[in-house]
VEXDREN-2710 file (C-alpha; in Angstrom, 1 decimal):
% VEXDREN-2710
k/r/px/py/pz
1/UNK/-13.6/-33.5/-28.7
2/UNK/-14.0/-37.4/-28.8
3/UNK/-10.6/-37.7/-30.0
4/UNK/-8.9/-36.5/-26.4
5/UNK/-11.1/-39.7/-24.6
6/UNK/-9.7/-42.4/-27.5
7/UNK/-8.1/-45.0/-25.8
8/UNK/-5.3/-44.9/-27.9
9/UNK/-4.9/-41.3/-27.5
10/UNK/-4.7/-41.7/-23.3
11/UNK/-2.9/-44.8/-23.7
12/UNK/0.1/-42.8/-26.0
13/UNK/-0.2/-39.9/-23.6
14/UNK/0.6/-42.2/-20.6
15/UNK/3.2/-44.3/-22.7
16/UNK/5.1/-40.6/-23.2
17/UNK/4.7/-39.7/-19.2
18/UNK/6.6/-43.2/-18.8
19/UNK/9.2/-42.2/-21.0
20/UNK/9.9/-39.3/-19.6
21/UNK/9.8/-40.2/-16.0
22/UNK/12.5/-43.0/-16.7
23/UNK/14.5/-40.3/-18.7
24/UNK/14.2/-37.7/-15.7
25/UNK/12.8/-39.2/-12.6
26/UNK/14.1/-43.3/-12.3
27/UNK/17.8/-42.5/-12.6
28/UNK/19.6/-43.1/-9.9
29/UNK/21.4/-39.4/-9.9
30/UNK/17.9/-37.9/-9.6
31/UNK/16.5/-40.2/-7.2
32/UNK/19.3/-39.8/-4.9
33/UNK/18.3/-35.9/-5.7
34/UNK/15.5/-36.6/-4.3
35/UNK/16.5/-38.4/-1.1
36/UNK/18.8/-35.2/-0.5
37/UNK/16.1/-33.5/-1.3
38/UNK/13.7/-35.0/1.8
39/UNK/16.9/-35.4/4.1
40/UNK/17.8/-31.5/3.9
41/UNK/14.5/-30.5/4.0
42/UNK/13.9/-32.9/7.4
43/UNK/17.1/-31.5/9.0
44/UNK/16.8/-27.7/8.4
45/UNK/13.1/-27.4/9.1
46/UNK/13.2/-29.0/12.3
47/UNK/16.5/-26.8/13.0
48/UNK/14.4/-24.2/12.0
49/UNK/11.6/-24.9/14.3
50/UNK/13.9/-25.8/17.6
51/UNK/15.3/-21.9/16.6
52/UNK/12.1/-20.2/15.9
53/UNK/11.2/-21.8/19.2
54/UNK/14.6/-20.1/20.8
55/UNK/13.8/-16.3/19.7
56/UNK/10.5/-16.7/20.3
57/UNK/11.1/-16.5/23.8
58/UNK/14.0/-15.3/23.9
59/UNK/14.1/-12.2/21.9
60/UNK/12.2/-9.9/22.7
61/UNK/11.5/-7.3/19.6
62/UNK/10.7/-3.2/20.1
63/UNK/7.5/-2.1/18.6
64/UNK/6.1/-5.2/19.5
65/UNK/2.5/-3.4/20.5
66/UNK/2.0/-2.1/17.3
67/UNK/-0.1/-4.1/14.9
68/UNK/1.5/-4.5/11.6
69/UNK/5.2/-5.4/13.7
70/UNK/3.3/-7.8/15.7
71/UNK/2.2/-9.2/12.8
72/UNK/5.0/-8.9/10.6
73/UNK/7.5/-10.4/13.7
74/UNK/5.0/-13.5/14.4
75/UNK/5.0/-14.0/10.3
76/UNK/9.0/-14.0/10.3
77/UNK/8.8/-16.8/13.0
78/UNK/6.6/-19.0/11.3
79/UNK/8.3/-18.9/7.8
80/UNK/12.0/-19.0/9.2
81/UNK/12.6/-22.8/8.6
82/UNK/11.5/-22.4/4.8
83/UNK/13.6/-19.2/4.7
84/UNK/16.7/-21.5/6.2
85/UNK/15.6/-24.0/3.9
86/UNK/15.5/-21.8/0.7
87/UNK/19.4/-21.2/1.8
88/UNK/20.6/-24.6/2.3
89/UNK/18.9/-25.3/-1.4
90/UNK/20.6/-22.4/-2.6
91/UNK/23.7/-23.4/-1.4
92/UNK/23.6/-26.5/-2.5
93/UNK/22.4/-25.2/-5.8
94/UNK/26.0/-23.1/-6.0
95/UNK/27.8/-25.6/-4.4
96/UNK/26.7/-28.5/-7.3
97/UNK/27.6/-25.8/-9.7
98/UNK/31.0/-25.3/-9.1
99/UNK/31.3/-29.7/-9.7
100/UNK/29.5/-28.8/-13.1
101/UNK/25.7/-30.6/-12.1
102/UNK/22.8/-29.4/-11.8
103/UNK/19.8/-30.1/-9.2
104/UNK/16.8/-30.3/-11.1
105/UNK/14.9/-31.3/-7.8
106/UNK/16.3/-27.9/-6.3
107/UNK/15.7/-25.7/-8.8
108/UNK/12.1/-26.9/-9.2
109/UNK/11.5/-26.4/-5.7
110/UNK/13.7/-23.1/-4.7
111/UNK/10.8/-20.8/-7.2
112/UNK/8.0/-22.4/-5.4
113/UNK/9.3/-21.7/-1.8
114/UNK/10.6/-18.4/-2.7
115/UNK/6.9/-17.8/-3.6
116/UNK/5.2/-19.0/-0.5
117/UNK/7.8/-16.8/1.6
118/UNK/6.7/-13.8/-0.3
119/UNK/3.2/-14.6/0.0
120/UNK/3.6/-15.0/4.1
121/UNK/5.4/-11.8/4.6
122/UNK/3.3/-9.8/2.1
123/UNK/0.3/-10.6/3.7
124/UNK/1.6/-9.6/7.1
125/UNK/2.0/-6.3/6.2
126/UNK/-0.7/-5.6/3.4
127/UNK/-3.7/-5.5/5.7
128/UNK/-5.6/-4.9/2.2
129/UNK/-7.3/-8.1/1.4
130/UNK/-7.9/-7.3/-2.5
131/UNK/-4.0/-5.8/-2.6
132/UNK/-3.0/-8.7/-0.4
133/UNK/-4.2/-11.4/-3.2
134/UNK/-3.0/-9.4/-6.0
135/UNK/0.6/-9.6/-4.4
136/UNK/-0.1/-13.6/-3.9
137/UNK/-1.3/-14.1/-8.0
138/UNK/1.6/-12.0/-9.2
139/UNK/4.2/-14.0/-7.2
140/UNK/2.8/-17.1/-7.8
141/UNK/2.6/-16.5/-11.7
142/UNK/6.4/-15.1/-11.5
143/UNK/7.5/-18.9/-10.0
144/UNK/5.5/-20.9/-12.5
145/UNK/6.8/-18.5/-15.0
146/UNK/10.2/-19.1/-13.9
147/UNK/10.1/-23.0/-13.5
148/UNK/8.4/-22.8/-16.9
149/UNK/11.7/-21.0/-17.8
150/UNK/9.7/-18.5/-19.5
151/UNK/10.3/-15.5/-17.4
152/UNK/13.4/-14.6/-19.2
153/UNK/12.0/-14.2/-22.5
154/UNK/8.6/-12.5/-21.2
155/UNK/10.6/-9.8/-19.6
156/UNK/13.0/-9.4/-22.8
157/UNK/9.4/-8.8/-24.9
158/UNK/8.1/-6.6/-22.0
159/UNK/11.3/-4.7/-22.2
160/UNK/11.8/-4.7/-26.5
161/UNK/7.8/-3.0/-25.8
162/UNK/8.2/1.1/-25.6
163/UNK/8.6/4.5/-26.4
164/UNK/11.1/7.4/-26.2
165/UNK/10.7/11.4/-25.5
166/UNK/13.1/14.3/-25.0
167/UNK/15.4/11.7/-25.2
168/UNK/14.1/9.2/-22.0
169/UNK/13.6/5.4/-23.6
170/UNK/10.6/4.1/-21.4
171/UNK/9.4/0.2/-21.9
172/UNK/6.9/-1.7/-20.6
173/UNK/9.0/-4.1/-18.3
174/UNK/10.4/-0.5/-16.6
175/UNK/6.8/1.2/-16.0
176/UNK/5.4/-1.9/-14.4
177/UNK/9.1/-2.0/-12.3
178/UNK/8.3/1.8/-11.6
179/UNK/4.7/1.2/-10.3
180/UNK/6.1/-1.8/-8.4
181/UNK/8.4/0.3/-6.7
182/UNK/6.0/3.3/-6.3
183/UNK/3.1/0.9/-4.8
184/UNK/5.9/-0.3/-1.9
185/UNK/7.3/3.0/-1.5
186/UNK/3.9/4.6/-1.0
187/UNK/2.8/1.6/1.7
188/UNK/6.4/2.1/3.2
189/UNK/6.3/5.9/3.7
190/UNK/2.4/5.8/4.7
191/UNK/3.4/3.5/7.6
192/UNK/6.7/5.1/8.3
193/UNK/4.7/8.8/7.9
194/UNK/2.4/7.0/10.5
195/UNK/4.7/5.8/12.9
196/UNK/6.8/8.9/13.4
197/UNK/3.4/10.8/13.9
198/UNK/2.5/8.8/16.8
199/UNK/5.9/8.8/18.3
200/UNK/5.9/13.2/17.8
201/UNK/2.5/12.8/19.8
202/UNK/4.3/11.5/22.9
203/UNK/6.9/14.0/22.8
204/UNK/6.5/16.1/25.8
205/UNK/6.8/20.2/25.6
206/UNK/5.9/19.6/21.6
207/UNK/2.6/22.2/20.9
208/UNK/0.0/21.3/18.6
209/UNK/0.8/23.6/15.6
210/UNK/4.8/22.1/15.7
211/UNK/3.5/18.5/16.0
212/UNK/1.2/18.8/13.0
213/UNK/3.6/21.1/11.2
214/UNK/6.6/18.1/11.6
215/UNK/4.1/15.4/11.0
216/UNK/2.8/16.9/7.5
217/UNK/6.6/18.1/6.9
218/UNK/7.4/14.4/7.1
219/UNK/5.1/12.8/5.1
220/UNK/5.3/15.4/2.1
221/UNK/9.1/14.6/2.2
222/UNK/9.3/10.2/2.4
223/UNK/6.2/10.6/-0.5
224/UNK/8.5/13.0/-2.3
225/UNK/11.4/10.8/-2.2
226/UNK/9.5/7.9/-3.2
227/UNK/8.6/10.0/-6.4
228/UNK/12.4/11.0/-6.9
229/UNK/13.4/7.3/-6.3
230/UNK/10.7/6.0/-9.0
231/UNK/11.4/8.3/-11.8
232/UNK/15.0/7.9/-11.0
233/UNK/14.8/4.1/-11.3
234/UNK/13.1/4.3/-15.2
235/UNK/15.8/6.4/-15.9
236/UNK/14.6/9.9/-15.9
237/UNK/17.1/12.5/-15.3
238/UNK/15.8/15.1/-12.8
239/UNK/16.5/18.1/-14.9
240/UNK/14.4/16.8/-17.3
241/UNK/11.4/18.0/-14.8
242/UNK/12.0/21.4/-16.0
243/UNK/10.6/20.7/-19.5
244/UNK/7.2/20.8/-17.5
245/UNK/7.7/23.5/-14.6
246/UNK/6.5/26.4/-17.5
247/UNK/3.0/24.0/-18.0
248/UNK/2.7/23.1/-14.1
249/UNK/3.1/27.2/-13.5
250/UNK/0.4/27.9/-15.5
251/UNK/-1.9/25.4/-14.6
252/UNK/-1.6/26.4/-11.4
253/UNK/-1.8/30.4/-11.9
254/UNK/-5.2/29.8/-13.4
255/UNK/-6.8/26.8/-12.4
256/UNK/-5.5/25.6/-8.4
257/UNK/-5.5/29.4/-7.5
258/UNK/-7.7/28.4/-4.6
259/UNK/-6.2/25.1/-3.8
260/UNK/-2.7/27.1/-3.5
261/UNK/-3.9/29.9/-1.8
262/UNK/-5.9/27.4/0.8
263/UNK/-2.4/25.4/0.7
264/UNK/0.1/28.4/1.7
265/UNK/-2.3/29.6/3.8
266/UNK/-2.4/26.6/6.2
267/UNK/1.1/26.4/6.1
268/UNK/0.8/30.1/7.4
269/UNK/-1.3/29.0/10.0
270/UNK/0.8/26.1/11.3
271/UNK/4.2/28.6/11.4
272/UNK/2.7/31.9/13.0
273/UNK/0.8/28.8/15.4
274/UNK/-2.5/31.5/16.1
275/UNK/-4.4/28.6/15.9
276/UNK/-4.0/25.0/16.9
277/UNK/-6.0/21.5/17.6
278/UNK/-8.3/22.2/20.5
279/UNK/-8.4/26.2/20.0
280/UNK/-11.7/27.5/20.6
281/UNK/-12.9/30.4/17.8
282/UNK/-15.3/32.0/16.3
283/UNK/-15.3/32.6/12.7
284/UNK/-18.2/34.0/10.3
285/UNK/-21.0/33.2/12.8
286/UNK/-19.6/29.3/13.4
287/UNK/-18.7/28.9/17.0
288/UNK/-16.7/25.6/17.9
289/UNK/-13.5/24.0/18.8
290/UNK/-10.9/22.9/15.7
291/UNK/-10.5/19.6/15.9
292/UNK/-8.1/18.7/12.7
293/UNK/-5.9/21.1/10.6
294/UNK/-5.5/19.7/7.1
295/UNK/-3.5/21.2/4.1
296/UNK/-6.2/22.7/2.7
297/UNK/-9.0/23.4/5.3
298/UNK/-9.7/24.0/9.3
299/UNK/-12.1/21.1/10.6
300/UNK/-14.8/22.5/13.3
301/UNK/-16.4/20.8/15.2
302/UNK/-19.8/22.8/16.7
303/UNK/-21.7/22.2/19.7
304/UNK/-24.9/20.6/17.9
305/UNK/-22.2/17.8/16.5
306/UNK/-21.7/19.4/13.0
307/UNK/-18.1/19.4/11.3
308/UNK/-17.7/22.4/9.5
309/UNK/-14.5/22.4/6.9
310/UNK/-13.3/25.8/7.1
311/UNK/-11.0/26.7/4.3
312/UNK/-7.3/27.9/5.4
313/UNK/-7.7/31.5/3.2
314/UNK/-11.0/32.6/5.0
315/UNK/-8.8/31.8/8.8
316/UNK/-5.8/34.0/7.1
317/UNK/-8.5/37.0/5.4
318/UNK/-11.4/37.0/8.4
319/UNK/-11.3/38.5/11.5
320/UNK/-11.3/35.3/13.7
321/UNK/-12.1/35.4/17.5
322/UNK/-9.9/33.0/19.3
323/UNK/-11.5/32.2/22.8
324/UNK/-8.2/30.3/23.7
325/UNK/-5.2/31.6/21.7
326/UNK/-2.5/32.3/24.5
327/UNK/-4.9/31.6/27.7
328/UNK/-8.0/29.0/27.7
329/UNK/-9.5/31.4/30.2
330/UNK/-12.2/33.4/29.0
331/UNK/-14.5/36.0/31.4
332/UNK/-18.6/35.7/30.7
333/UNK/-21.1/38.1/31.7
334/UNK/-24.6/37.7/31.8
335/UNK/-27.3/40.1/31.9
336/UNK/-29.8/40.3/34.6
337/UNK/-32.4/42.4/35.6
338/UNK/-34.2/43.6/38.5
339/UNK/-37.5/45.8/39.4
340/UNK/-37.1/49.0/40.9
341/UNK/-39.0/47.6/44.3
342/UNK/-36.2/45.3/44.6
343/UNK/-33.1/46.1/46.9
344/UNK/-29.9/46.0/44.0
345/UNK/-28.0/45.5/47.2
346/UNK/-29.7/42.3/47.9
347/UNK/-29.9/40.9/44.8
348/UNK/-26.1/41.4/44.0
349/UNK/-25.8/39.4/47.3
350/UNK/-28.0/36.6/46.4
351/UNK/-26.7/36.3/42.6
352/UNK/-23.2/35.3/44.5
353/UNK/-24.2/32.4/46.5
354/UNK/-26.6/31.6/43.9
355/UNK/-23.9/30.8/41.6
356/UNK/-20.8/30.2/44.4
357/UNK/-20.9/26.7/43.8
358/UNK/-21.6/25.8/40.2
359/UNK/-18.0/24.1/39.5
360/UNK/-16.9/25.6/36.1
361/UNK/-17.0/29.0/37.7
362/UNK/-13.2/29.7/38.4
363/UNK/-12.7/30.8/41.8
364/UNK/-9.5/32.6/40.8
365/UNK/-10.2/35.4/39.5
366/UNK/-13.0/35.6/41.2
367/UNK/-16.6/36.5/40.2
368/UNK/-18.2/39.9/40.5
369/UNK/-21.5/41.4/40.0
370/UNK/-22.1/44.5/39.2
371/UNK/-25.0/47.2/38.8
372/UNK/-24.5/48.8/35.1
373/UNK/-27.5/51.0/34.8
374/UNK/-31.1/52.4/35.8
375/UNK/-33.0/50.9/32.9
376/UNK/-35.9/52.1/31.2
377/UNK/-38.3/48.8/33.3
378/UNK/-35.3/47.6/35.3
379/UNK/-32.3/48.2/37.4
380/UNK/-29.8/46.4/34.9
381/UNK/-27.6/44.5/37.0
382/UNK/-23.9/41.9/35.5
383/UNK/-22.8/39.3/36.7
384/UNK/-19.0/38.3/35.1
385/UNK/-17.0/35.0/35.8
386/UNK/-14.2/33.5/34.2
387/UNK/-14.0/29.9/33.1
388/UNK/-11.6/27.6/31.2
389/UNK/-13.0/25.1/29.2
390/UNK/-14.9/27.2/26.6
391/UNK/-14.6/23.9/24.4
392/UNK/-17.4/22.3/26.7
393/UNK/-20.0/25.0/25.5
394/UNK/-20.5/28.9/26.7
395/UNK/-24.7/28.9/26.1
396/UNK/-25.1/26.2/28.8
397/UNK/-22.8/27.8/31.9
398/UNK/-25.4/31.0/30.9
399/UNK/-28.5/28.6/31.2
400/UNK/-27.3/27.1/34.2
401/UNK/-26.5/30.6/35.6
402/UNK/-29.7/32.2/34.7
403/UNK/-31.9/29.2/36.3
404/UNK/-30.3/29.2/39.7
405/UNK/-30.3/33.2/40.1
406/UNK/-34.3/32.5/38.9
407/UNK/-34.8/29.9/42.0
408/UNK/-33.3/32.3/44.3
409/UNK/-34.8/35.4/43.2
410/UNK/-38.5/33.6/43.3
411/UNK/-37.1/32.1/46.5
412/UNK/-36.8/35.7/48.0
413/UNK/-39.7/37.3/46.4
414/UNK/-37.9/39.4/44.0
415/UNK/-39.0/40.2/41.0
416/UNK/-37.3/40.1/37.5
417/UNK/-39.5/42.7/35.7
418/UNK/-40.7/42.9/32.0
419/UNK/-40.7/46.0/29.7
420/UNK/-43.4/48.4/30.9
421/UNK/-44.4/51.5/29.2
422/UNK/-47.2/54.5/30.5
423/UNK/-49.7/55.4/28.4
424/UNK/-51.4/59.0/28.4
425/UNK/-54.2/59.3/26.8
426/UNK/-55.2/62.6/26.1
427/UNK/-59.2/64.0/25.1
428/UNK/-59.0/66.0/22.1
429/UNK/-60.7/69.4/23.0
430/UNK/-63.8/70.0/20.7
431/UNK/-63.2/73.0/18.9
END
């Protein structure tokens, strides 16, 4: 440990950096590299800027109000004189080549700036701070493998690094190429997926069962091409996807009978469109308004705030009561009775205007009431309405019903009678 703070030991180590730097630094060639260097870099960035400045306000971009092109387009602006930069070195690079000399200044620098525009972009568009960092380490790494001039040889020992089956050769260097790919696939087609979802949302005359029935179409097929694309780019032939379709079947004859079932069964559900996003039914006792249709289950949302998961199957097997299937208008009754000193006449009468001006009540077609029988402690009177927004609730258009017939009938000295029954009591006869 003492050795590396010896004098002579620093003094040799500095004596070597001198050498060196006169061999590659104090020559004339790479000093005028240098000068180039600082002169191209002075002239294109503040070209750059003086454009950047142009398109800036100039151009004007679509898509501009979403958040990842916003951020992507204001990214592009601010790395567009490095990016003209990068290509003046390169050319210069390629045009030095074809006099037979090389830019050592270039080539050190071209990696580094390569990397930082790689950084700036990726970070635009990968939101993710962990993923975002991993792309910045990875690149980084790559350029100070590359100035090393290392990267060559790594890849060959990453590639010499594999194993073969049913005649696919797979190495190291093409799995982490694959998941490379796959990772930007997947981020592409989730965001494309997304995109074309919100546009189908604005797409007038478009019913709820076709727009979720495109928008899952849609993002089954961009992830399925980015799974084609992958295996296609390690090599594997697309026949060879038979050697597993016997195991797949099987696995999923016995073990994802449900999740198929649950599967085909909302795909059912989207095509014959009996149910859709804002449908109000009634299933198995639960009572709300489906608010999301997923591959596998019906979300539900009640009227105490629950969100019941409702699998697809039970929706295609159970009778299911749909309040709103081809008309959101749905005719209530509610019960009311009266005693037998009350006029039925009048209290028909007053149930009317009792209720005329409650403003869910539709107008057209219009309310009724109705005497239904001579009950056994009441004259059984109904009064029926129609409404259509059963998604706002059905219990509390009854409640609100029920308490302004109450005021009236106390109002009006009528009275709303409870179960009454005559006893006889007979003496038993003493024998």
């Amino acid at each position: 440990m003492n050795a590396l703070f010896d004098p002579a030991v620093i003094n040799e180590f500095l004596q070597n950096l001198y050498a060196w730097a006169q061999v590659n630094v104090f020559v004339w060639r790479n000093l005028l590299q240098l000068l180039l260097l600082f002169l191209l870099s002075l002239t294109v960035v503040k070209g750059g800027r003086k454009l950047t400045f142009y398109l800036r306000h100039r151009l004007h971009l679509p898509f501009q109000d979403r958040e990842i092109i916003h951020n992507l387009t204001e990214r592009l602006y601010y790395v567009l004189p490095a990016a003209l930069l990068g290509f003046a070195i390169w050319v210069s690079i390629q045009t030095a080549a074809l006099w037979e000399q090389t830019l050592v200044f270039f080539l050190f620098v071209q990696p580094l700036l390569a990397a930082w525009i790689i950084i700036q972009i990726a970070s635009a568009i990968i939101l993710d701070r962990f993923w975002s960092k991993f792309v910045a380490s990875a690149t980084w790494i790559l350029a100070m493998l590359s100035l090393l001039g290392v990267l060559d040889d790594l890849m060959l020992l990453l590639d010499g690094i594999g194993f073969s089956f049913g005649g696919i050769h797979l190495t190291l260097l093409s799995l982490i190429k694959a998941l490379l790919l796959l990772s930007f696939l997947y981020y592409a087609g989730t965001w494309a997926g997304s995109y074309v979802e919100q546009n189908l949302a604005r797409v007038n005359g478009l019913s709820p069962s076709a727009y979720v029935l495109l928008a899952k179409s849609i993002k089954i097929s961009v992830f399925a091409l980015a799974i084609l694309i992958t295996l296609n780019s390690v090599g594997i032939d697309f026949t060879a996807l038979a050697v597993f379709s016997g195991a797949i079947g099987i696995g999923i004859g016995f073990g994802l009978q449900k999740v198929m079932a649950n599967l085909v069964s909302g795909i059912i559900l989207l095509l014959d469109r009996s149910i859709k996003p804002g449908d109000v039914i009634e299933v198995g006792g639960v009572y709300g308004w489906i608010k999301d249709l997923r591959a596998r289950f019906v979300s539900v949302s009640t009227q105490e705030g629950k969100e019941l998961l409702i699998p697809n199957e039970d929706l295609i097997t159970q009778q299911v009561v749909n309040w709103s299937f081809s008309n959101p208008q749905i005719r209530v009754s509610v019960p009311v009775g009266v005693s037998y000193n009350s006029d039925p006449h009048q209290a028909i009468r007053l149930i009317m205007e009792a209720t005329r001006e409650i403003p869910r009540i539709l107008k057209d077609p219009e309310p009724a009431c109705f005497m239904i029988a001579h009950g056994s402690s009441s004259l059984d009177l109904e009064y029926r309405f129609w409404i259509n927004d059963p998604q706002n609730g059905v219990t509390n258009i009854k409640s609100e019903i029920l308490l302004k017939i109450w005021d009236t009938f106390k109002e009006h000295k009528i009275e709303i009678p409870f179960p009454q029954h005559d006893i006889h009591i007979r003496s038993s006869v003493e024998r």
